[in-house]
N, CA, C and O atoms as a DFTB+ gen file, in Angstrom:
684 C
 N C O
     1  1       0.831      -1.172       0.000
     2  2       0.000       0.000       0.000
     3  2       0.880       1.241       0.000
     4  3       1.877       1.300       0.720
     5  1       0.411       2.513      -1.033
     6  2       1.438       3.359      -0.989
     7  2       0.187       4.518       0.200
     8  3      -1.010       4.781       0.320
     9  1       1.590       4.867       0.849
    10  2       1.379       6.009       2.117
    11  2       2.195       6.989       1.588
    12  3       3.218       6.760       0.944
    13  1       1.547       8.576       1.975
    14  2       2.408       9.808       1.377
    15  2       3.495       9.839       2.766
    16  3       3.003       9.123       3.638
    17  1       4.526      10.318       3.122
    18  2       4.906      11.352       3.908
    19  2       3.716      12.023       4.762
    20  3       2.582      12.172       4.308
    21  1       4.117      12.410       6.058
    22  2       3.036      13.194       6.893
    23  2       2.939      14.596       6.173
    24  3       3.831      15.318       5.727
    25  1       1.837      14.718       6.198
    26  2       1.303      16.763       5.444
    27  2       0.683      17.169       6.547
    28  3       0.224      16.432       7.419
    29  1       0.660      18.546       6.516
    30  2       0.310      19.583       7.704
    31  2      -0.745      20.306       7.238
    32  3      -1.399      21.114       7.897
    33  1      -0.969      19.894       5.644
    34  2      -1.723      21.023       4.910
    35  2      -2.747      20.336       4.255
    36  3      -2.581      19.140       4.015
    37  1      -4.030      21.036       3.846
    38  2      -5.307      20.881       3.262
    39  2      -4.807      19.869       2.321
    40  3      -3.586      19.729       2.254
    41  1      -5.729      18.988       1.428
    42  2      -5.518      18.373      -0.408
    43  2      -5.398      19.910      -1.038
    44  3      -5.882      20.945      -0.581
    45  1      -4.863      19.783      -1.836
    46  2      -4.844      20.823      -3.154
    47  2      -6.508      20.716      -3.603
    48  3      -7.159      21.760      -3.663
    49  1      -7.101      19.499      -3.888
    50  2      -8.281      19.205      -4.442
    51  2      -8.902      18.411      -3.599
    52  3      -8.343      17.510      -2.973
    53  1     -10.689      18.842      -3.500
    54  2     -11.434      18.110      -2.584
    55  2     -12.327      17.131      -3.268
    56  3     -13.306      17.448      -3.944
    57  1     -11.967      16.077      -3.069
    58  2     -13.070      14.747      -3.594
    59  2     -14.359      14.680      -3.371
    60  3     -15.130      13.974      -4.021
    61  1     -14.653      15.378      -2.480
    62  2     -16.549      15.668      -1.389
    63  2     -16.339      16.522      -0.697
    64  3     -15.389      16.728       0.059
    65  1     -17.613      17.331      -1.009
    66  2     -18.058      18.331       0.013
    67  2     -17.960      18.254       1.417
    68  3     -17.919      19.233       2.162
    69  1     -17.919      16.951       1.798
    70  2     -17.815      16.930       3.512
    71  2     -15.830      17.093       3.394
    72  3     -15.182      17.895       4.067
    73  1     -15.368      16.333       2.607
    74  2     -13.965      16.151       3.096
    75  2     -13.297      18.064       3.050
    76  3     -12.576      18.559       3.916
    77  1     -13.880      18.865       1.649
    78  2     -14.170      19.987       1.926
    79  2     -14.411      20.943       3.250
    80  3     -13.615      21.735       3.754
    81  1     -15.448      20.695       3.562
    82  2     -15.938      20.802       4.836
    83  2     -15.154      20.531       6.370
    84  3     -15.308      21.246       7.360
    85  1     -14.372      19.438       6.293
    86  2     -13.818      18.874       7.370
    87  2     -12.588      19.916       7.509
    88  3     -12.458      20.662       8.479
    89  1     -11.750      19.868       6.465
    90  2     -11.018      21.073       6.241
    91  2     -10.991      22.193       6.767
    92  3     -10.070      22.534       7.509
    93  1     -11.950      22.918       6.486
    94  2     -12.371      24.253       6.447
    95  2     -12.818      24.481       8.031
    96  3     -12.677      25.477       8.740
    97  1     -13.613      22.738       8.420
    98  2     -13.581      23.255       9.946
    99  2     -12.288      23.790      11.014
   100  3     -12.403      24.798      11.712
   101  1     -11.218      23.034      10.997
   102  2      -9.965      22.793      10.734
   103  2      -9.924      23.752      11.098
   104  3     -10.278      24.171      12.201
   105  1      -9.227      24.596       9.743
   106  2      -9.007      25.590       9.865
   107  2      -9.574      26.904      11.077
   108  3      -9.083      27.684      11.893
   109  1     -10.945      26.496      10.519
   110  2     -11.404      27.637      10.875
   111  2     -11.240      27.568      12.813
   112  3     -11.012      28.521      13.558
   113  1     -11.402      26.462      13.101
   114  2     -10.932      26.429      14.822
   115  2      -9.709      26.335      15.123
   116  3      -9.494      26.185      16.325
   117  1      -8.748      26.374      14.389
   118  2      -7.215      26.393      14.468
   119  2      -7.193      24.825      15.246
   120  3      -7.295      24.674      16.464
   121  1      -7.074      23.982      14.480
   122  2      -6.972      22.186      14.849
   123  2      -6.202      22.170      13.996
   124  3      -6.339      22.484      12.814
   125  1      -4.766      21.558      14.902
   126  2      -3.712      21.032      13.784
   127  2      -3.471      20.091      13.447
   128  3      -3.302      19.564      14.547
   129  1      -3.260      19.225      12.657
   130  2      -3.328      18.082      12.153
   131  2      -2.118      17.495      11.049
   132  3      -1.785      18.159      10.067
   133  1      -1.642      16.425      11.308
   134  2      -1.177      15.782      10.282
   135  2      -2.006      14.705       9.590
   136  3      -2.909      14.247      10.289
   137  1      -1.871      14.151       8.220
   138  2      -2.618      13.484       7.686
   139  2      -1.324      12.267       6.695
   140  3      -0.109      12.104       6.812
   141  1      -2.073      11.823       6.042
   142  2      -1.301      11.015       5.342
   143  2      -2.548      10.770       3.656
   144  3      -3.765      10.597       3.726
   145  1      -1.893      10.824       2.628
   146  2      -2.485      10.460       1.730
   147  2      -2.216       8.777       1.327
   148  3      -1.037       8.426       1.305
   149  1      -3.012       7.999       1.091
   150  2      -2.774       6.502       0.687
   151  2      -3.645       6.395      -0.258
   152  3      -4.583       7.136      -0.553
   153  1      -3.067       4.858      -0.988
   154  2      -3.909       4.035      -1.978
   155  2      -5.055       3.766      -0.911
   156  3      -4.985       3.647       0.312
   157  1      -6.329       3.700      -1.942
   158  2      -7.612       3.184      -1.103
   159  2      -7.726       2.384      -0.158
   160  3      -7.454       1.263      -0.589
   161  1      -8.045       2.347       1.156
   162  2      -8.141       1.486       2.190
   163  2      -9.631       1.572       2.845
   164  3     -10.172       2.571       3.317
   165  1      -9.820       1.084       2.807
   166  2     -11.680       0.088       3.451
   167  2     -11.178      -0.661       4.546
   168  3     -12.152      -0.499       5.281
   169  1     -10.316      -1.433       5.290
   170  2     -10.633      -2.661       5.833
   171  2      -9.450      -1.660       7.180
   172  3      -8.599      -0.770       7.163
   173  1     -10.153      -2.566       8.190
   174  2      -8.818      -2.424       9.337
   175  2      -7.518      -2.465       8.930
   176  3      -6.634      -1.615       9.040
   177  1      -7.507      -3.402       8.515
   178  2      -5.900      -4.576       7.863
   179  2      -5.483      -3.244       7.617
   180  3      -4.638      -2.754       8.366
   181  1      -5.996      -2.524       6.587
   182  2      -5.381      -1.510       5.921
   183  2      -4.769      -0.442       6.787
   184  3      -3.608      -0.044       6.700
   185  1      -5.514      -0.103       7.476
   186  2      -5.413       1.269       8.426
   187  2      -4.234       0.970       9.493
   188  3      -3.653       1.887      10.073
   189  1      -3.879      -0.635       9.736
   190  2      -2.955      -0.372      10.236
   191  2      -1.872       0.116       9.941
   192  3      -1.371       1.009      10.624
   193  1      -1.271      -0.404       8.805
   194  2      -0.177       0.178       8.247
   195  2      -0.262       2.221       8.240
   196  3       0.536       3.148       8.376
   197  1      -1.556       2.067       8.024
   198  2      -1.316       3.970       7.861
   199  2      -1.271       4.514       9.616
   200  3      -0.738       5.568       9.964
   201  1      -1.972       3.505      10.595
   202  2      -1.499       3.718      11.612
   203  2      -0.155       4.423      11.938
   204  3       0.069       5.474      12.540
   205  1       0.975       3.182      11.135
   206  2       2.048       3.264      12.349
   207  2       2.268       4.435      11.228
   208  3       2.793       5.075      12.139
   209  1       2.360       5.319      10.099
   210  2       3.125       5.939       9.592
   211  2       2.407       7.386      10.467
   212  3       2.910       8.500      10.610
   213  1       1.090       6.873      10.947
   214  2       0.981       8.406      11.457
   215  2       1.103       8.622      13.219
   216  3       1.022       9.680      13.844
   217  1       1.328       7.201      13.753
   218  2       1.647       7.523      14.691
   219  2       0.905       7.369      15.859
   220  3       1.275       7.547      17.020
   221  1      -0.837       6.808      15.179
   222  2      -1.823       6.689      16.407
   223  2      -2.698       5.831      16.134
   224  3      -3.057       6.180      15.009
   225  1      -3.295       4.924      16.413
   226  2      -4.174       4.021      16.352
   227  2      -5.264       4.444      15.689
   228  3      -5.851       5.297      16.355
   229  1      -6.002       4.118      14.236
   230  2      -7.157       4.610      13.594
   231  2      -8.270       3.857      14.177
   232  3      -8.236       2.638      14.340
   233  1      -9.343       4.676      14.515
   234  2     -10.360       4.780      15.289
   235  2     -11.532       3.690      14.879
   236  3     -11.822       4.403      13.919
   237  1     -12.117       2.999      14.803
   238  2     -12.741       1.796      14.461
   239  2     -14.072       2.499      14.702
   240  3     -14.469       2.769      15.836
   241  1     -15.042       2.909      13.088
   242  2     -15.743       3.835      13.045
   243  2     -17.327       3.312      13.014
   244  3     -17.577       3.197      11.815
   245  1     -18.136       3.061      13.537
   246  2     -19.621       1.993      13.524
   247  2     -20.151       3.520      13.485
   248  3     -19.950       4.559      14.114
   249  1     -21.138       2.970      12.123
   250  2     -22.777       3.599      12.481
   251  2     -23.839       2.875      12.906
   252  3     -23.951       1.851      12.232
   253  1     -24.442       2.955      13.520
   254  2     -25.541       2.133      14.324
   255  2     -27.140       2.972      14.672
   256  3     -27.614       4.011      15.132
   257  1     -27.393       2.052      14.252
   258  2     -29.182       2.599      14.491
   259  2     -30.098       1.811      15.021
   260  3     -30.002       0.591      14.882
   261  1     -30.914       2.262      15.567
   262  2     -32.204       1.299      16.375
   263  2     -33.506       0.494      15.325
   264  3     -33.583       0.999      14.205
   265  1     -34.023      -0.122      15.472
   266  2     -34.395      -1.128      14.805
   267  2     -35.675      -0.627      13.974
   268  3     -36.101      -1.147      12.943
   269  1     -36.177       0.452      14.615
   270  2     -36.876       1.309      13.815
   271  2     -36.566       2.259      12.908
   272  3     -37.403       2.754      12.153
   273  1     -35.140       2.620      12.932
   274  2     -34.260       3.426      12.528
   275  2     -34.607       5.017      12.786
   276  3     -34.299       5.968      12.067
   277  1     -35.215       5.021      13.812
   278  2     -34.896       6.142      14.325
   279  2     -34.133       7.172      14.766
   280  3     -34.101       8.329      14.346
   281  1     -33.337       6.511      15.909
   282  2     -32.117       6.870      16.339
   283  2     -31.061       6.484      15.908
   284  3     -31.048       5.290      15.610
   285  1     -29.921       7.175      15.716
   286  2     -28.596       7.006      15.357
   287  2     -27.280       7.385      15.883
   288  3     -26.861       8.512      16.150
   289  1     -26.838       6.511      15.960
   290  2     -25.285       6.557      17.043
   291  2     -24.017       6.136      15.887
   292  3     -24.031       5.221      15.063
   293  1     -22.884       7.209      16.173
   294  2     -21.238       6.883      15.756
   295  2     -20.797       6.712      16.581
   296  3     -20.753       7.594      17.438
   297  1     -20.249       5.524      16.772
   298  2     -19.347       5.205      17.767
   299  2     -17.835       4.452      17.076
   300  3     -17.526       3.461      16.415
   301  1     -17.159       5.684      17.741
   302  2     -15.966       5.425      17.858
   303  2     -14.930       4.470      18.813
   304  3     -14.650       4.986      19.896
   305  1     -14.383       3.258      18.562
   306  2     -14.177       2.568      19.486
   307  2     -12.551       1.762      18.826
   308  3     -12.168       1.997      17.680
   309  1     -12.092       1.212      19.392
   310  2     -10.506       0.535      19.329
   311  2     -10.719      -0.844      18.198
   312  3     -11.637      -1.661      18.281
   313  1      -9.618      -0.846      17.148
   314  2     -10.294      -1.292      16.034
   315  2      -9.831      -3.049      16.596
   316  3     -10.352      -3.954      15.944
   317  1      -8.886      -3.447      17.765
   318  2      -9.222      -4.502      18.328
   319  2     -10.276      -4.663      19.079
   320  3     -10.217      -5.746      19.662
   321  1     -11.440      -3.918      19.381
   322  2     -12.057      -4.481      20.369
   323  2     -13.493      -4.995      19.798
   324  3     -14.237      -4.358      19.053
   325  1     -13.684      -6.178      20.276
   326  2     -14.914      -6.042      19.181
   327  2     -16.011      -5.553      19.527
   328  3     -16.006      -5.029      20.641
   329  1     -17.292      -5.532      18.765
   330  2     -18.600      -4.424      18.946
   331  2     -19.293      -5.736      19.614
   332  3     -19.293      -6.891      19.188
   333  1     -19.833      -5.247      20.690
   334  2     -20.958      -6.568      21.181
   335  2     -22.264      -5.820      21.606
   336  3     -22.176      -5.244      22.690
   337  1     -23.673      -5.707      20.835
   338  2     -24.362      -4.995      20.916
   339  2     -24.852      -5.112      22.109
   340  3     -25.008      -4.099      22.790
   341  1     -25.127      -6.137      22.504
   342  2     -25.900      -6.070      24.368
   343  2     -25.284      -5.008      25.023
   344  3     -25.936      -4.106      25.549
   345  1     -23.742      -5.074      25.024
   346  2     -22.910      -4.314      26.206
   347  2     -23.503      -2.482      26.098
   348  3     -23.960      -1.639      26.869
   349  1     -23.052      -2.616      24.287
   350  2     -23.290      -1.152      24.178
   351  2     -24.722      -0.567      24.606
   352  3     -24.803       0.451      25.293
   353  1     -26.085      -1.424      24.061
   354  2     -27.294      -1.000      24.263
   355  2     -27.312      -1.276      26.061
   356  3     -28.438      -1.184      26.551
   357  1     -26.620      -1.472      26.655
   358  2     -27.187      -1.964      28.421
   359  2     -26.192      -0.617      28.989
   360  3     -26.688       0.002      29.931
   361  1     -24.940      -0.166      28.520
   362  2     -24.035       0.841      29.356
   363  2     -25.272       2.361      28.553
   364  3     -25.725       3.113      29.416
   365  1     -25.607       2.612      27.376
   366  2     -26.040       3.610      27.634
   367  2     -27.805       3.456      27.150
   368  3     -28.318       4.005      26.175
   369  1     -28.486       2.561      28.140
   370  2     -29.711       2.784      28.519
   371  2     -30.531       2.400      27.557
   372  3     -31.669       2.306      28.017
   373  1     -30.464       2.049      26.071
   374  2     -31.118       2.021      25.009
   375  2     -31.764       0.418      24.440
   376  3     -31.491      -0.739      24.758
   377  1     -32.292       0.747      23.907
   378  2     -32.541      -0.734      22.794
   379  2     -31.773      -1.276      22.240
   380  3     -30.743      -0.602      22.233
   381  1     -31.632      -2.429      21.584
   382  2     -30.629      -3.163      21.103
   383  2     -30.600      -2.287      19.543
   384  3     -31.557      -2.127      18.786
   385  1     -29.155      -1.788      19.358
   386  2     -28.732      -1.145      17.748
   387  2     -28.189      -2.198      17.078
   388  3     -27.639      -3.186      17.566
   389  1     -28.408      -1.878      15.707
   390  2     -28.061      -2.834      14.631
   391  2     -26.939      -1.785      13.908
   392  3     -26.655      -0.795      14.582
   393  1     -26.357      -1.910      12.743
   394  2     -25.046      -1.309      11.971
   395  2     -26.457      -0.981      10.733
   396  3     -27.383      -1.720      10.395
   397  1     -26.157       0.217      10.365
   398  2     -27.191       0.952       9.580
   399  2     -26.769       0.700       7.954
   400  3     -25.584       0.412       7.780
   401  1     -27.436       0.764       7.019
   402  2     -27.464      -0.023       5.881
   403  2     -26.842       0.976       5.160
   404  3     -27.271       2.105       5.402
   405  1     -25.845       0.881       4.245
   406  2     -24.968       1.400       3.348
   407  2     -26.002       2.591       2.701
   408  3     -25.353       3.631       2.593
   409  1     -27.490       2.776       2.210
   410  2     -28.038       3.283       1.884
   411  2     -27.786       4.432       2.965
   412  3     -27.025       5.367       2.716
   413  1     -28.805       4.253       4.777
   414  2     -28.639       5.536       5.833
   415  2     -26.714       5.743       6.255
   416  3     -26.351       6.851       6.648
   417  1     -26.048       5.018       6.167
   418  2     -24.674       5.336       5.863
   419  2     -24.830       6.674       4.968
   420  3     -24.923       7.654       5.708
   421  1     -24.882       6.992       3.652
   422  2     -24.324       7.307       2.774
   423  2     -25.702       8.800       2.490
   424  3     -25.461       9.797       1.808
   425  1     -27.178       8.508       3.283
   426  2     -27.878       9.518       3.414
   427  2     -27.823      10.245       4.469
   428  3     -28.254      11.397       4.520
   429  1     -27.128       9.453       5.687
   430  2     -26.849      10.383       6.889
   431  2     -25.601      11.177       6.887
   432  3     -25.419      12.384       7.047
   433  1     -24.785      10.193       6.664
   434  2     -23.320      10.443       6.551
   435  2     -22.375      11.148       5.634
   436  3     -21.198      11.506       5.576
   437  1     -23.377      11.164       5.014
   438  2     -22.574      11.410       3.785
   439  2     -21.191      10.616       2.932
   440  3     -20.343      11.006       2.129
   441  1     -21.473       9.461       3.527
   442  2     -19.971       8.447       2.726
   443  2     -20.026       6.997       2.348
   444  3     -21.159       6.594       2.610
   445  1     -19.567       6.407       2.036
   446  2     -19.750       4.567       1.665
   447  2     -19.249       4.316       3.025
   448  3     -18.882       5.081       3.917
   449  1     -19.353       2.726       2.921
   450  2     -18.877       2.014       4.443
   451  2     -17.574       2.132       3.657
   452  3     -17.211       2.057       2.483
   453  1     -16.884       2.417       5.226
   454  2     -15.272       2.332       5.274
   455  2     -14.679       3.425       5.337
   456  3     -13.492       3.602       5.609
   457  1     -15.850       4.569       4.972
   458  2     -15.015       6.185       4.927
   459  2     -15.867       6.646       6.289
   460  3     -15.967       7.817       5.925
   461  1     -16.453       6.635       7.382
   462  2     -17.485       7.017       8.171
   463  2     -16.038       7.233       9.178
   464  3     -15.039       6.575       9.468
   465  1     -16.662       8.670       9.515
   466  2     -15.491       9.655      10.458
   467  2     -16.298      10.504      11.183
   468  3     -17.380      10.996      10.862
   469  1     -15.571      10.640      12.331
   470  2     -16.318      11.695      13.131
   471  2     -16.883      12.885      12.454
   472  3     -18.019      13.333      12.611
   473  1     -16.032      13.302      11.749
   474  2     -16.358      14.614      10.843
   475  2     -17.728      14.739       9.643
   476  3     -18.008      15.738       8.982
   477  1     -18.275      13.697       9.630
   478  2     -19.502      13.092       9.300
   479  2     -20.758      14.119      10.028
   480  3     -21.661      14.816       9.567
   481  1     -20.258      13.781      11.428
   482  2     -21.178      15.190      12.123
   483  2     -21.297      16.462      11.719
   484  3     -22.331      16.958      12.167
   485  1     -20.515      17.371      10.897
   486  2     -20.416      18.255      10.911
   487  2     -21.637      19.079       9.565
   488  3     -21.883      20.234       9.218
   489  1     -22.283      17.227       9.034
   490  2     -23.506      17.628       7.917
   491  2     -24.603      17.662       8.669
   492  3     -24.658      17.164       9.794
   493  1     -25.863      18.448       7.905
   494  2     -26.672      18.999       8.405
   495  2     -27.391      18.096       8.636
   496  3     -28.122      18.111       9.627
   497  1     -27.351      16.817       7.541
   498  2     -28.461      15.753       7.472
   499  2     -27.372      14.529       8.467
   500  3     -27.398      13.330       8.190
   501  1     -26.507      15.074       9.571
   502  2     -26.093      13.950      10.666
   503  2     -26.211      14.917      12.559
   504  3     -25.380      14.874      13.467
   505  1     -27.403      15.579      12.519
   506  2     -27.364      16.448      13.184
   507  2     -28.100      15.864      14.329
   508  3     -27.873      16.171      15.499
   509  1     -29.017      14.984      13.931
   510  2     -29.379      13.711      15.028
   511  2     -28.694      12.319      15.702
   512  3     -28.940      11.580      16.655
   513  1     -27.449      12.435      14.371
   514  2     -26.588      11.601      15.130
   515  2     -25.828      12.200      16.606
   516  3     -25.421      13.327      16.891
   517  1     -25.849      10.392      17.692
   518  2     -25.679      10.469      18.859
   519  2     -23.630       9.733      18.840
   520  3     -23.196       8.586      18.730
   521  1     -23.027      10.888      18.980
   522  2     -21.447      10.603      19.341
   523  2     -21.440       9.633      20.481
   524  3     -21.764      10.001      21.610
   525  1     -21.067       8.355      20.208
   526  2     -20.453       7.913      21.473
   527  2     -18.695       6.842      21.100
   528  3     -18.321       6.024      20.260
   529  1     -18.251       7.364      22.028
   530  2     -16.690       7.427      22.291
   531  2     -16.205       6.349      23.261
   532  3     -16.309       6.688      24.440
   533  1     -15.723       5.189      23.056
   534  2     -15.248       3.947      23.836
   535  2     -14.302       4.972      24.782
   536  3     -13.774       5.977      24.307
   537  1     -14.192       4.635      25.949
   538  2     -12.710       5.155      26.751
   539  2     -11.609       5.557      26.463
   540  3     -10.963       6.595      26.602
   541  1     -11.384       3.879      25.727
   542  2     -10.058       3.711      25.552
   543  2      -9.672       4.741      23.919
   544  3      -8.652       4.573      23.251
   545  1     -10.577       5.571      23.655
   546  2     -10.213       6.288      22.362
   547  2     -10.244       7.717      22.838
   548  3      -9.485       8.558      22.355
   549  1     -11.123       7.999      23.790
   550  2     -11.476       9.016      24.784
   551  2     -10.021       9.483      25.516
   552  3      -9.542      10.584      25.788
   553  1      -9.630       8.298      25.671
   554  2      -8.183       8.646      26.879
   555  2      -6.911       8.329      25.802
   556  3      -5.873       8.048      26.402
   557  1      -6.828       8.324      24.734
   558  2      -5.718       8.881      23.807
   559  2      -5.409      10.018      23.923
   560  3      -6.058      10.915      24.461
   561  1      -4.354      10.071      23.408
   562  2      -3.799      11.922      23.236
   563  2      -4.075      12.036      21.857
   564  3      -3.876      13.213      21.558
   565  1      -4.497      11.280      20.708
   566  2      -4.718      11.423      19.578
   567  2      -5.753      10.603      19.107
   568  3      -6.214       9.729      19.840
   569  1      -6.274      10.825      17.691
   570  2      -7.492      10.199      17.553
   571  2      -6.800      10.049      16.041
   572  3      -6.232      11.031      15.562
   573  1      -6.860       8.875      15.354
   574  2      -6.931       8.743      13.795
   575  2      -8.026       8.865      13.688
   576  3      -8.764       8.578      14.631
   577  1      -8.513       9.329      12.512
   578  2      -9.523       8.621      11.432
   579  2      -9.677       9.211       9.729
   580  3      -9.051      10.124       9.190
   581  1     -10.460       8.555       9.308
   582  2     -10.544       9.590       7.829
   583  2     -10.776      10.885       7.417
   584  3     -10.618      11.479       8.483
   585  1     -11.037      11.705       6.621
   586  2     -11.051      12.833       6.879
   587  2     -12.836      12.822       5.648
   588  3     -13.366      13.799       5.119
   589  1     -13.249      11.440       5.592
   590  2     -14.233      11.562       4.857
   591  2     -14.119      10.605       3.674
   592  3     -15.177      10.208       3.187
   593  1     -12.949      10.180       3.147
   594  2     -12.747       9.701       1.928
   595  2     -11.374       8.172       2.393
   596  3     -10.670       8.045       3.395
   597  1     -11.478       7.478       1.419
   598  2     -10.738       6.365       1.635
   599  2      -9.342       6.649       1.145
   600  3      -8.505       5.797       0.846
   601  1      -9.213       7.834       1.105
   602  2      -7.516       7.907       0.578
   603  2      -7.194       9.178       1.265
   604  3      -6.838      10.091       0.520
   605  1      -7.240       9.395       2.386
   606  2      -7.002       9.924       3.231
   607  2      -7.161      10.091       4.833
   608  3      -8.244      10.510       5.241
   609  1      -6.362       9.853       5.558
   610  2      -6.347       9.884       6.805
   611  2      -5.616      10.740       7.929
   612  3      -4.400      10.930       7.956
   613  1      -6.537      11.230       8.853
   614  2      -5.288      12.316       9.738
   615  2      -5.674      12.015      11.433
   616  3      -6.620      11.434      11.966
   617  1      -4.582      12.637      11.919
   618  2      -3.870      11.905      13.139
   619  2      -4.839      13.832      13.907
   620  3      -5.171      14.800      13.223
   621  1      -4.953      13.686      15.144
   622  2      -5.767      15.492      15.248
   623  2      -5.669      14.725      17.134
   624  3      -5.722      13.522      17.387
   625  1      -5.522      15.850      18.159
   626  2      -5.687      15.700      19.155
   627  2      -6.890      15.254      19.558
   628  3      -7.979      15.540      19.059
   629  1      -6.614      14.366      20.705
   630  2      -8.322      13.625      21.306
   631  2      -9.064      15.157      21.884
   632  3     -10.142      15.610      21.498
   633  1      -8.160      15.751      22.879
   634  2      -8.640      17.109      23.291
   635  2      -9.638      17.855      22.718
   636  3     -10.620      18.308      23.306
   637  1      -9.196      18.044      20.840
   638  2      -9.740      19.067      20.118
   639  2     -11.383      18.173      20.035
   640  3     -12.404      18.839      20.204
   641  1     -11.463      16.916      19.811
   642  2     -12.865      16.781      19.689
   643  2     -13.641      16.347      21.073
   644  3     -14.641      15.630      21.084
   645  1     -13.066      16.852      22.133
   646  2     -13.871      17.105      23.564
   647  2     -14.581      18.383      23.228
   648  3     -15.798      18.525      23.119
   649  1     -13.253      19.676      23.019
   650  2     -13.476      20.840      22.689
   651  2     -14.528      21.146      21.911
   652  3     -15.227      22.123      22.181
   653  1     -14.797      20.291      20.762
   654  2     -15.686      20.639      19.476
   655  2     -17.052      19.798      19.530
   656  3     -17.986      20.255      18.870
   657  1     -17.235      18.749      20.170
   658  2     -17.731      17.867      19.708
   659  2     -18.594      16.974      20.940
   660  3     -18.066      16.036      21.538
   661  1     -19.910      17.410      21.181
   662  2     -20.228      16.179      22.251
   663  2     -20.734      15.100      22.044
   664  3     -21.372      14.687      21.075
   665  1     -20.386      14.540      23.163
   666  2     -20.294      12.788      22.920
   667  2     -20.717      12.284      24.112
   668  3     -20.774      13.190      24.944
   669  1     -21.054      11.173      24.571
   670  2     -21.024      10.193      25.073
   671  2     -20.073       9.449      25.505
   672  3     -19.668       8.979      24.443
   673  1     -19.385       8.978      26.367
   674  2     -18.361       8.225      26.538
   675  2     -18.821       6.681      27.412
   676  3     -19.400       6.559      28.492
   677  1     -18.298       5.620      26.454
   678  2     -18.852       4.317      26.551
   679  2     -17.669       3.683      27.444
   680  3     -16.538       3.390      27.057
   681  1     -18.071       3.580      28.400
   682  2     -17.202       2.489      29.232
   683  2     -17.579       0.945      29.608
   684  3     -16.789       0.257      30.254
């Protein structure tokens, strides 16, 4: 898999309006970030390798929704740990969630499976999505994840999305 060198700076060119967007938030809150450009990656397997070049564990990204599909939760969690729905629906109070269908993926989110990033929140049509944050990603000093798109990934303080971003924290 080819990995760029770490960058400090925007793409020259934006592939989607959200990855656009993610950017510009960036900026605009002064969040500094390194990133890495790669060949397409979808799968864990993949992300490790862009892991170690950036330095922090990439964030293991679930969308999840309730069986009516009402409600909707991102949860961010450790890409060893696995998802066991009882635990999650019993620690924060809810019904049992299912993983939401590539279709509400891609109408909430704005992305295919495999590109789903925190920064997903920042669309108008993910404004009902419910952030929740495993611990062990919570108590990093850094957070990987995509920046929206499968050929790109950046490394950004855990801090800055306390600062920006509320959540839930799943223990």
């Amino acid at each position: 898999m080819k990995i760029s060198e770490l960058l400090t700076t925007p793409p020259e060119h934006f592939q989607t309006p959200l990855q656009e967007k993610v950017y510009t938030f960036l900026q605009e809150n002064h969040i500094e970030f390194e990133r890495v450009e790669n060949d397409p990656a979808r799968t864990m397997e993949e992300c490790k390798l862009i892991a170690e070049k950036l330095g922090c564990p990439i964030a293991k990204t679930l969308f999840l929704t309730n069986r009516q599909q009402t409600k909707f939760y991102l949860y961010l969690m450790p890409d060893n740990k696995p998802f066991v729905t009882k635990d999650f629906s019993k620690n924060l109070g809810i019904s049992r969630v299912s993983f939401a269908s590539a279709e509400l993926l891609k109408e909430k989110m704005g992305v295919e499976p495999g590109a789903a990033t925190i920064f997903c929140l920042l669309l108008d049509s993910a404004k009902d999505v419910q952030l929740v944050i495993d611990k062990e990603i919570a108590e990093k000093d850094y957070l990987g994840c995509t920046d929206g798109t499968y050929t790109c990934y950046m490394k950004i303080k855990t801090e800055e999305i306390s600062a920006n971003f509320d959540y839930v924290r799943f223990d």
